[in-house]
C-alpha positions in Angstrom: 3.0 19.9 108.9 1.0 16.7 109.8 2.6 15.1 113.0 2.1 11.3 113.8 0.3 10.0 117.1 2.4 9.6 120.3 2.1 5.7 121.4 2.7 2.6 120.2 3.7 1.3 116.3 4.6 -2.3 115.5 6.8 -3.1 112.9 4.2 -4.6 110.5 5.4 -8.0 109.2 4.6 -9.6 106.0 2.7 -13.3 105.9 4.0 -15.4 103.2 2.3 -18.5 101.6 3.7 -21.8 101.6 5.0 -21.3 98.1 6.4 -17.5 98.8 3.5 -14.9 97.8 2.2 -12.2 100.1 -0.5 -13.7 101.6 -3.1 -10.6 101.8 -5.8 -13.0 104.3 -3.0 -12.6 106.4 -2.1 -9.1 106.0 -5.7 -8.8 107.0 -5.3 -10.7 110.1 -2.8 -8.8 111.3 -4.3 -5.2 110.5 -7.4 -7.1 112.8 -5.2 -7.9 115.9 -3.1 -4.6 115.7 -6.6 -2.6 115.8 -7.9 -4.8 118.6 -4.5 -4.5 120.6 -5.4 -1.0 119.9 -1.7 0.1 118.6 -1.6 3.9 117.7 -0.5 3.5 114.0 1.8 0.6 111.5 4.6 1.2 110.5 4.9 -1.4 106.8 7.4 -1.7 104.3 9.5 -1.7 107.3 12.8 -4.5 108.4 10.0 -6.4 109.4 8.1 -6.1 106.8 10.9 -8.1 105.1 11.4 -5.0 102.8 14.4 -5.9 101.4 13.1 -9.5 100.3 10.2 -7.9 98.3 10.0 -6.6 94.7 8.7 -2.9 94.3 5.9 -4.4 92.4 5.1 -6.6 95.4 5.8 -3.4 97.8 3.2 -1.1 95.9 0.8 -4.1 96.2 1.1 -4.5 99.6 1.1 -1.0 100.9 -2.2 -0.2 98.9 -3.6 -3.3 100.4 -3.0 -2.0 103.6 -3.8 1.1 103.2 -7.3 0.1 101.7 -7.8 -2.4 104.8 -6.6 -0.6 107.4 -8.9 0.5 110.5 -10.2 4.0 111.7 -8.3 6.0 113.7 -4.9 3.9 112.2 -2.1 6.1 110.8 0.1 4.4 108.6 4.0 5.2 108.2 5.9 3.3 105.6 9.6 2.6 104.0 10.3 0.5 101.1 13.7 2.5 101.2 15.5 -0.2 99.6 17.7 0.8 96.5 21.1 1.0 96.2 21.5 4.5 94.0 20.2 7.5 94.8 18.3 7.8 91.7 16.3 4.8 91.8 15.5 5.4 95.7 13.8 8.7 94.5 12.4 6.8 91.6 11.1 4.0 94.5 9.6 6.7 97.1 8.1 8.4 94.4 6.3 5.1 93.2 5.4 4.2 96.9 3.7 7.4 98.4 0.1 7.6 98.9 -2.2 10.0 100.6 -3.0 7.7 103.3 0.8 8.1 104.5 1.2 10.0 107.4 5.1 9.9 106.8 7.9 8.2 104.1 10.5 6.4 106.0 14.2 6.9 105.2 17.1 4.9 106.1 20.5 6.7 106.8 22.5 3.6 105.7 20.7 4.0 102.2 22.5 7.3 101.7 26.4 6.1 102.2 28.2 3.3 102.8 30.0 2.1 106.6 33.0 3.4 105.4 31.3 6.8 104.2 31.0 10.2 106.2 28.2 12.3 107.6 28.6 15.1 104.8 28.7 12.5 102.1 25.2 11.5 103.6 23.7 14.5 104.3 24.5 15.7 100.6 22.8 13.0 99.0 20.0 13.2 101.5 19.3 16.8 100.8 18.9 15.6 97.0 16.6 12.9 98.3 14.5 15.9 100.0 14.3 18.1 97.2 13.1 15.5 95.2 10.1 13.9 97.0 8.2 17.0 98.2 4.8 17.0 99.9 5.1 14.5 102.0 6.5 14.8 105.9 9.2 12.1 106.2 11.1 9.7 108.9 14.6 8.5 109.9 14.9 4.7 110.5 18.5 3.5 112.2 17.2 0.2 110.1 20.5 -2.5 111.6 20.0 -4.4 107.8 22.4 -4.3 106.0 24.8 -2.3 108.8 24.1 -0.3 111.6 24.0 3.5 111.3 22.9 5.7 113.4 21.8 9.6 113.7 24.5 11.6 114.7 24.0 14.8 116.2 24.9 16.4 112.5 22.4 14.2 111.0 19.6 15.2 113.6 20.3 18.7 113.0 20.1 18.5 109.8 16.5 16.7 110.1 15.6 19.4 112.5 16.5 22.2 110.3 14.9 21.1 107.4 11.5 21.2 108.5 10.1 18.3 106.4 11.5 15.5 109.3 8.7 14.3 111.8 10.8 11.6 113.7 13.3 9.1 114.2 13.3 6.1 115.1 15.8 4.8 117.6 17.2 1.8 117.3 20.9 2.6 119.8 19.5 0.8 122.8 21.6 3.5 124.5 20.4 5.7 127.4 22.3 7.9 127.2 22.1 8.9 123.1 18.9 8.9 123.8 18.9 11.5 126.2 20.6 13.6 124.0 19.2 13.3 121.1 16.2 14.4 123.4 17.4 17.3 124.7 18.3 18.3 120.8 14.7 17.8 120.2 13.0 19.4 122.9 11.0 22.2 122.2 10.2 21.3 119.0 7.6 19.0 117.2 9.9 16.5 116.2 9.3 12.8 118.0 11.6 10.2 118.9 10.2 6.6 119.1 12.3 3.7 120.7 12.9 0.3 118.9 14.2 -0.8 122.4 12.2 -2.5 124.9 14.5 -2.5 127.9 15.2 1.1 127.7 11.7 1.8 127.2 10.0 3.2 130.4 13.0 5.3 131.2 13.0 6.5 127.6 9.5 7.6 128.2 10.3 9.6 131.4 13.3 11.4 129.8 10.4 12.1 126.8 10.4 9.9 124.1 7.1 9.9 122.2 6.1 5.9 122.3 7.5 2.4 121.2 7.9 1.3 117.4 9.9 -2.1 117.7 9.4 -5.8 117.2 8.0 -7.1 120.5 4.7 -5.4 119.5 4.2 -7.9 116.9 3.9 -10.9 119.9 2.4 -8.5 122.8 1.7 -4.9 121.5 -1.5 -4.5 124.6 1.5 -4.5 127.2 3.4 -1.5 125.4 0.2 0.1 125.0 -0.6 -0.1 128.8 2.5 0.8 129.9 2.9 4.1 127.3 -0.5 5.5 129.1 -0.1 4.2 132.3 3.7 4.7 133.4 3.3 7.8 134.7 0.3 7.3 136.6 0.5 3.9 138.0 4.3 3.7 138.7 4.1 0.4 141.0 2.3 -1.9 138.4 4.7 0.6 135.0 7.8 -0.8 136.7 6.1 -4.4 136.6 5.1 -4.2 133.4 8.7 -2.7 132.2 10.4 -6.0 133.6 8.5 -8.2 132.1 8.9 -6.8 128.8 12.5 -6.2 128.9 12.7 -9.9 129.6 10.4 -11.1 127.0 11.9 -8.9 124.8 15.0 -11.6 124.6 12.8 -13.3 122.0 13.9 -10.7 119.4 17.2 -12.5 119.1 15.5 -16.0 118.9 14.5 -16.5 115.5 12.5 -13.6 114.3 10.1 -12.8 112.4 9.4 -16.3 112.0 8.8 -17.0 115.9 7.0 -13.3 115.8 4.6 -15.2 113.6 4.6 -18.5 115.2 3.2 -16.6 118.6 0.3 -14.7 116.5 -0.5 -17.7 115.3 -1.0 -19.2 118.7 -3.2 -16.1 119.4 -5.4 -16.5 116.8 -3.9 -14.4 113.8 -4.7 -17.3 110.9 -1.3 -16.5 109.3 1.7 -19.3 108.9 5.1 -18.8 109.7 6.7 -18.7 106.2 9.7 -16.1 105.6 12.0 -15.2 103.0 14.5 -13.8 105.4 14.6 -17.6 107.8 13.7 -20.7 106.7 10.7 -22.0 109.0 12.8 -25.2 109.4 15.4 -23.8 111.0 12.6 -23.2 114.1 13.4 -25.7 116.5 11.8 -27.4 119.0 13.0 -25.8 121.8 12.3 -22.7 120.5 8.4 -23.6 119.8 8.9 -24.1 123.1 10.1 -21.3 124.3 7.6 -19.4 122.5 4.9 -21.2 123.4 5.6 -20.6 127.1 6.1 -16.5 126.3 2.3 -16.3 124.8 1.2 -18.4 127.7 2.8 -16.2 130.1 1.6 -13.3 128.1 -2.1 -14.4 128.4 -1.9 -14.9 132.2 -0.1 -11.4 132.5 -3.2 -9.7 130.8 -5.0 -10.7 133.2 -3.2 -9.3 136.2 -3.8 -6.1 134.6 -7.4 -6.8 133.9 -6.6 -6.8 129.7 -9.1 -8.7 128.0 
């Protein structure tokens, strides 16, 4: 089955125009800076990606875009796993996969409710599998609209049925990390963490890369520490610091501040959302932005970055 490349996958996000469209210049702008950050795949139609703000008309569109525009050597990895019935998600994946997909993303909160258990999940899961074949697929611990995350039944059940190729962690816990590690060790199955603070250790205990937000504002500092934590452990531990500090920003105001610091880099998109209203950004938090790319451009160059 194809695999996916170890490293380092921002959440895509989605540029809107001032009067709510997907602004595709932008997409395009973003594709450009995640190639020259040199990121080792995309994950779209993700939270991010503002998934559950967009039409599946507007998600087909967008995901062929991207696949059309994106770069050599860029694997793509997408969701869209939206729907509230387990019929029209089938319906959805089966109107979202392309060939250029290197995986289809799942969410386990799609499957059951908070108040619903594992087996009622797993059940209409393994419908969801039968249904969409051919294509090798992910688990997402998605936190919209509640929290759920991959038990050790659940994993098993991934592991087992041979179409799974990896999860996504979003626990910010050491420790369920570590095992869901050791569940998946000696197998081909990968576990990327959506946690930034827990990310160097993650990668010691094995974890396969980074696929979280903080790569939309400074993916080259995840990159650099993915291939260089093991080799250069003074400068790694550094590097791991600064990003588990910056990566406060997450609870800020994103994606709109995500966009706001792209922006200052360059990326010629605006900072329009349907998820926050760009008002709501305030002035101190501009600020506080502001200061985070600044720092982020002086840090490259203590590690030589261009």
């Amino acid at each position: 089955m194809q695999s996916i490349h170890n490293g380092i996958w921002p959440t895509m996000l989605t540029p809107f125009t001032a009067s709510g469209a997907i602004d595709y210049s932008g997409v395009a702008e973003l594709l450009r800076f995640y190639a020259e950050r040199q990121v080792d795949g995309v994950f779209a139609l993700c939270q991010s990606s503002e998934m559950f703000y967009l039409s599946l008309q507007e998600r087909q569109e967008l995901l062929r875009f991207i696949c059309e525009h994106r770069y050599a050597g860029m694997q793509l990895i997408a969701s869209g796993h939206v729907a509230d019935s387990l019929d029209r998600q089938i319906e959805e994946a089966q109107s979202l996969l392309r060939q250029e997909l290197a995986a289809y993303v799942v969410l386990p909160n799609r499957f059951a409710a908070a108040n619903e258990s594992d087996e009622v999940l797993l059940e209409r899961l393994d419908r969801f599998v039968q249904a969409v074949p051919d294509i090798p697929l992910g688990i997402y611990e998605c936190p919209y609209p509640y929290k759920r995350l991959v038990t050790p039944q659940i994993l098993d059940y991934c592991l087992q049925s041979g179409r799974f190729i990896f999860l996504k962690d979003t626990s910010c816990d050491l420790e369920q990390i570590r095992q869901k590690l050791a569940m998946i060790k000696g197998t081909s199955f990968k576990l990327f963490n959506a946690n930034s603070a827990t990310l160097m250790e993650s990668l010691r205990l094995g974890a396969n890369g980074y696929c979280g937000v903080m790569a939309n504002i400074h993916p080259e500092f995840y990159v650099w520490l993915y291939r260089h934590y093991a080799a250069d452990p003074v400068w790694a531990e550094q590097v791991q610091q600064f990003i588990g500090a910056a990566s406060m920003a997450e609870y800020q105001y994103y994606p709109v501040n995500a966009k706001y610091s792209l922006s200052l880099q360059g990326v010629q998109i605006g900072i329009n959302s349907r998820t926050k209203d760009p008002s709501g950004f305030s002035a101190s938090q501009r600020l506080e932005m502001q200061q985070l790319t600044e720092l982020s451009r002086q840090a490259r160059g203590w590690l030589g970055l261009s």
